[in-house]
C-alpha positions in Angstrom: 0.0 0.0 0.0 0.8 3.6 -0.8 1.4 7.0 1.0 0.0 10.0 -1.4 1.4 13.7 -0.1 -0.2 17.0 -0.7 2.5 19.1 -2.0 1.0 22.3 -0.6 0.2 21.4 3.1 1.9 18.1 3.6 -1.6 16.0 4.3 -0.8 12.5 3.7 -3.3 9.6 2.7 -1.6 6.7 3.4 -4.0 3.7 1.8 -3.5 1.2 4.7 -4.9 3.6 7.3 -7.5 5.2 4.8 -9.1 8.3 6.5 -12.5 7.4 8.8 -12.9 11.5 9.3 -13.2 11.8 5.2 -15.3 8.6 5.3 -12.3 6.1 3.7 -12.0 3.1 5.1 -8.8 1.5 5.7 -7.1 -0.2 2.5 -8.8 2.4 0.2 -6.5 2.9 -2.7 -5.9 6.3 -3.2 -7.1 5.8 -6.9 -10.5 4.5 -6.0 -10.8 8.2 -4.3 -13.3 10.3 -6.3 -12.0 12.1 -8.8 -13.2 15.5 -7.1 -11.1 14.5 -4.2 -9.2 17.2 -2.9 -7.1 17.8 -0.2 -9.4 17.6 2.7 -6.9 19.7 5.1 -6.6 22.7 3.1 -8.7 22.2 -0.1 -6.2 23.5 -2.2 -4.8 20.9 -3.8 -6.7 18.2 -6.1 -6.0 14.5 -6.3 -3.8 14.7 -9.6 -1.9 16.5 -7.8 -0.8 14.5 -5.0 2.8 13.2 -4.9 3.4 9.4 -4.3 6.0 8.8 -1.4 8.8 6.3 -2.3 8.8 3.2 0.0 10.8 3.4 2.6 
C-alpha cells in the first residue's frame, strides 16, 4: 500500500490507514478516491496533484 502527499500542506493519505474523518476506510486505494477528491486539510490541492511517497 501507498502513501499519497499533498505538495502544498503536507496532508498524507496513506491507503492502509484510509481516512475514517473523510469517510475512507482502511485499504482504500488512493485511486478508488473520487476524482473530485481534494485535499481535505486545506482544499487547495486536487487529487492529480498529489505526490506518491517512495517506499521506505
Amino acid at each position: 500500500m501507498s502513501k499519497y502527499t499533498c505538495p502544498d500542506c503536507g496532508y498524507v493519505y496513506d491507503e492502509q490507514l484510509g481516512d475514517a474523518h473523510e469517510g475512507y476506510k482502511p485499504g482504500t486505494l488512493f485511486a478508488d478516491l473520487p476524482d473530485d477528491f481534494v485535499c481535505p486539510d486545506c482544499a487547495v490541492r486536487a487529487k492529480e496533484d498529489f505526490v506518491e511517497q517512495s517506499p521506505d
